[in-house]
N, C-alpha and C positions, 0 to 999 in steps of 0.2 A: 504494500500500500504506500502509495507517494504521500511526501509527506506538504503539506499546505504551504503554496509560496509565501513567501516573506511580507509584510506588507511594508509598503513601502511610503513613508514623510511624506508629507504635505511638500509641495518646491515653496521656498518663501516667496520668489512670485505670484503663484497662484494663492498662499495666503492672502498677500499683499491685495492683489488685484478682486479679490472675492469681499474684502473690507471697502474697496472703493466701492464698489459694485452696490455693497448694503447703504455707504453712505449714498450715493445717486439716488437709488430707489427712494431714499427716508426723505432727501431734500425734494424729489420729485413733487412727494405726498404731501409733505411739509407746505410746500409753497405754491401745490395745487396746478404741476405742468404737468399734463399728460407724458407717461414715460415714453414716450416714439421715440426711437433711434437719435433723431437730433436733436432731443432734450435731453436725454439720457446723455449723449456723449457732452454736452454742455456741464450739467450736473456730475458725471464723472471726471473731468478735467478739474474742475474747480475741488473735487476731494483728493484729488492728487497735491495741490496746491504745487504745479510745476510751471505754472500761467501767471504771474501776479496782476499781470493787464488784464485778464480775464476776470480774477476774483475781485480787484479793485471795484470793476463795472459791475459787476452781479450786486455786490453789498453798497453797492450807492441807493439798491432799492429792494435787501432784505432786512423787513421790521418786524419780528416776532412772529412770522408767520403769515404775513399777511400773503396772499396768492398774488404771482409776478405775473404780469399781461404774455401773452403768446408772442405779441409782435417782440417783445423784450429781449426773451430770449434766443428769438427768433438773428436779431440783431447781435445779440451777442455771438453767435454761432456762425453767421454770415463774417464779423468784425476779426472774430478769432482763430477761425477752424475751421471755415471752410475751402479750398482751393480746386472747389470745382468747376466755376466758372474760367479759370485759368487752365486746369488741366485737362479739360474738355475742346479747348478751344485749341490748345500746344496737338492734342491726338488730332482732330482733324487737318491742321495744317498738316501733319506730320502724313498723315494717310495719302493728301494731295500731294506730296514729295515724291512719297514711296513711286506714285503714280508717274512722276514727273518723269524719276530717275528712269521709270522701267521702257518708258518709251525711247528718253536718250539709248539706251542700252542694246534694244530693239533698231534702233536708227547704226550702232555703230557695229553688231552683228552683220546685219544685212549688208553692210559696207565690206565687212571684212568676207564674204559670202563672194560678193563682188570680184574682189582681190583672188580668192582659189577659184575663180571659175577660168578668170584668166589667165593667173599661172598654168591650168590646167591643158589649158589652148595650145598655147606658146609650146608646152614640152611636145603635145602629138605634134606642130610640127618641124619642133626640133628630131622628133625621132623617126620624121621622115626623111632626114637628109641621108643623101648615099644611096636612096631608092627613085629620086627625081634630081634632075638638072637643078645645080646652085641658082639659075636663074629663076628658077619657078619656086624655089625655097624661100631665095630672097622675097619675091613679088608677093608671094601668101604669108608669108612674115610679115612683109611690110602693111599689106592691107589690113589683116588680123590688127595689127600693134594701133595705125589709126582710126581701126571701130572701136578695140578697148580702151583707146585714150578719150575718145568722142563720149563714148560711155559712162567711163569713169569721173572726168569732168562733169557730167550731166549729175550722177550720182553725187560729187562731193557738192556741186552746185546746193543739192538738195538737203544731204546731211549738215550742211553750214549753216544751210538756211533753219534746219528743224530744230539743231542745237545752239544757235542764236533766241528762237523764239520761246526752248527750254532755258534757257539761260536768265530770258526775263522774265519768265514765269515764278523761274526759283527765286530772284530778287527781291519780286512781287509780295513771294509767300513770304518769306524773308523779313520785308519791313512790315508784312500782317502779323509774324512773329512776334517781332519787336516793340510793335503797340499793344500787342494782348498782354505783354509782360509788362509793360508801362501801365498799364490800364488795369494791373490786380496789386498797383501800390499806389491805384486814386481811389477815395471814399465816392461811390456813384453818384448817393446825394448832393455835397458840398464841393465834391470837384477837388478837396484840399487831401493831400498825402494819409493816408490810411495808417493802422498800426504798423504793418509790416514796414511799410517804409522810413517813418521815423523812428525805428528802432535799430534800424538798416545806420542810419543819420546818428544816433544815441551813440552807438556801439564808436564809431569813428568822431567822435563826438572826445568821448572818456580816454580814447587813447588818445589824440592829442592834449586833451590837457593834462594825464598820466606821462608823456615822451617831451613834450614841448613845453610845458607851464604854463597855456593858451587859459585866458578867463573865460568862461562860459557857463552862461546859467539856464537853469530850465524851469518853466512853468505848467500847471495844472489850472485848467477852468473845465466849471460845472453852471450851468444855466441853472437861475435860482426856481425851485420850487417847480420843475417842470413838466416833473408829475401830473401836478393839479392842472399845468397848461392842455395837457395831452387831454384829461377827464374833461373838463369845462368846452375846451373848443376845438378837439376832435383832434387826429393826426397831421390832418393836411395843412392845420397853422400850425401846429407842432415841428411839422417841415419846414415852412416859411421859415419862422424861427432863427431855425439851425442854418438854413441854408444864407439869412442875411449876417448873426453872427459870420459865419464862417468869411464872407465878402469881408465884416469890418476889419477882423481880423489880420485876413489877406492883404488887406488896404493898408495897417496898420503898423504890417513890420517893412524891416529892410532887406535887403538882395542876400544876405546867406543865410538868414533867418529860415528855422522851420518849422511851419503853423501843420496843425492834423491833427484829425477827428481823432479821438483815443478809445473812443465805444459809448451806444448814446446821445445822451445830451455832454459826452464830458470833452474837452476839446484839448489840445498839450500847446508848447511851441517850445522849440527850443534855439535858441539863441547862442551861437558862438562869435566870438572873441569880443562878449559882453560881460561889463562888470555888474554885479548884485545890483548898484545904483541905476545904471542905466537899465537893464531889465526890467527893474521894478516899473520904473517911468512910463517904459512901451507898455506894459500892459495897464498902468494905472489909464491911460489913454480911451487905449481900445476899451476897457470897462466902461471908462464917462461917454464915449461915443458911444456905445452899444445900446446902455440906461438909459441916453438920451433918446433913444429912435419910438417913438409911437407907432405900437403895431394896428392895423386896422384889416378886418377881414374884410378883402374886396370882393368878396361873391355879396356880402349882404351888407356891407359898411359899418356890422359891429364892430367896435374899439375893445382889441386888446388891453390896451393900455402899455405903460412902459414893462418890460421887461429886467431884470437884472441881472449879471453874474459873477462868482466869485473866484480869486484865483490863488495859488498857492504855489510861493516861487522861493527856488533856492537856486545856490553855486554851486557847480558842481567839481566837487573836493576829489585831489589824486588819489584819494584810494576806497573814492564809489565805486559799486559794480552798478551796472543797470537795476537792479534790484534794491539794492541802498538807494540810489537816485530819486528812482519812482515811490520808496514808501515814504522818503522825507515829502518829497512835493504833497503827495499825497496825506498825509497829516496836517501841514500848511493850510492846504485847499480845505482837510475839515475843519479844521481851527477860525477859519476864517467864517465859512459855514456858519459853525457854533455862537460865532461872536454877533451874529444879527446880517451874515450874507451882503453882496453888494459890495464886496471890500477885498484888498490885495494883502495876503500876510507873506511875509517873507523869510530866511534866513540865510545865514552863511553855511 
């Protein structure tokens, strides 16, 4: 009688991964988002806590339970995780190459097909000489050699021509390439650089001021209270909104400055070879411009009224990691919050 295999440990992966799993579920339940696939995966990131852009965004609008709106998370998911509008878009190009390539391939086959038919020629009548007069060798030689040169002209005429118009075809896909990758590091709403992108910016950001001792400081802003703006007057001002912030913004910094949507209502910029003073200044700006703008809904000409926003700015110190960066701003921004919103807190 055999005796009972061994049993064998849990992997602490799979422990690991089975604890996020419970907490996704509990947070699902908790805050009332249907567990489908792209809530779940939202909910599992954030109990990994491997994303701090991600969790930042999520707890700007978890309170004790209350249930988080679908479009919410929905945004978060889109903001943070998702890269399928990119990689959908890389695989079709990619398929119209394959295609491109196979006809070039198809074109230079056929050419080479060309070349052995005529080699093929030339040798029968090389290996009729010694069976006919040198004159008649020559004469059939010579005729032979100006049909396959007539020929083959014709042929390359054509192969030139088809791998000219492959040529601009693949350039075509080329610079469609190069805009779909441009275009998955712009936020589609506000047009202004995406998370990916300013973090792309962060990252070379810290190491020159880590290699170089370049000043440079970074801000957080959150739209006051905009919550209530979404519930009272529906998404579409909700948009407006964001998308005229994001102009003032735009409007408000200078040429290596970089402003971007962070997830949300919450917006970054980050500013290199600026001192704390001068950073403070540009955003204390854009805040009074922003405050100042009377929103009015033009479908029906109700008044928003003014809107406000708050922001929360620090320097960023030699031996930040992006992660130290983002929680100081990110304390700032609630500090400022806390203190009655509408206002810039800052540090060193």
């Amino acid at each position: 009688m055999s005796e009972p295999a061994p049993s064998v440990p849990p992997q602490p992966e799979m422990a690991e991964a089975e604890v996020y799993a419970a907490q996704a579920l509990d947070l699902a339940v908790r805050y009332r988002t249907p567990p489908i696939p792209r809530n779940f995966e939202v909910w599992y990131t954030y109990a990994t806590r491997q994303n701090s852009a991600l969790n930042t965004s999520l707890e700007r609008v978890m309170e004790d339970g209350t249930p988080i709106e679908s479009w919410w998370i929905e945004q978060v998911y889109n903001d943070f995780l998702s890269p399928k509008g990119l990689n959908d878009g890389v695989a079709k190009i990619s398929r119209r190459m394959d295609t491109e390539l196979g006809g070039i391939l198809t074109h230079l086959q056929n050419g080479m097909k060309g070349n052995s038919k005529a080699v093929a020629a030339i040798r029968q009548v090389q290996s009729r000489v010694g069976q006919a007069t040198d004159k008649q060798v020559i004469a059939e030689l010579g005729s032979l050699l100006n049909e396959i040169g007539s020929q083959q002209l014709k042929e390359a005429r054509r192969l030139g021509q088809s791998l000219n118009e492959a040529r601009n075809e693949l350039a075509d896909m080329q610079a469609e390439l190069e805009e779909l990758r441009s275009q998955a590091f712009i936020d589609h709403l506000t047009q202004l650089p995406n998370r990916r992108r300013l973090e792309a910016e962060l990252a070379k950001a810290l190491e020159r001021v880590q290699t170089a001792g370049e000043q440079s400081c970074f801000a957080l802003a959150d739209i006051d209270k905009f919550k209530g703006i979404n519930d009272t007057w529906g998404h579409a001002v909700g948009d407006m909104i964001l998308m005229k912030f994001a102009q003032i913004l735009r409007d408000g910094v200078k040429g290596k400055d970089v402003p971007a949507r962070f997830g949300g209502e919450e917006f970054a910029l980050l500013m290199p070879d600026t001192s704390l003073n001068d950073g403070r200044a540009v955003v204390e700006q854009v805040r009074k411009t922003f405050g100042a703008r009377w929103f009015v809904v033009q479908q029906t000409g109700q008044e928003v009224g003014h809107v406000t926003i708050s922001f929360g700015v620090t320097r960023i110190r030699p031996d930040d990691t992006m992660e130290t960066l983002l929680k100081r701003a990110d304390e700032y921004l609630y500090a400022a919050k806390e203190n009655g919103r509408d206002q810039v807190w800052s540090s060193e």
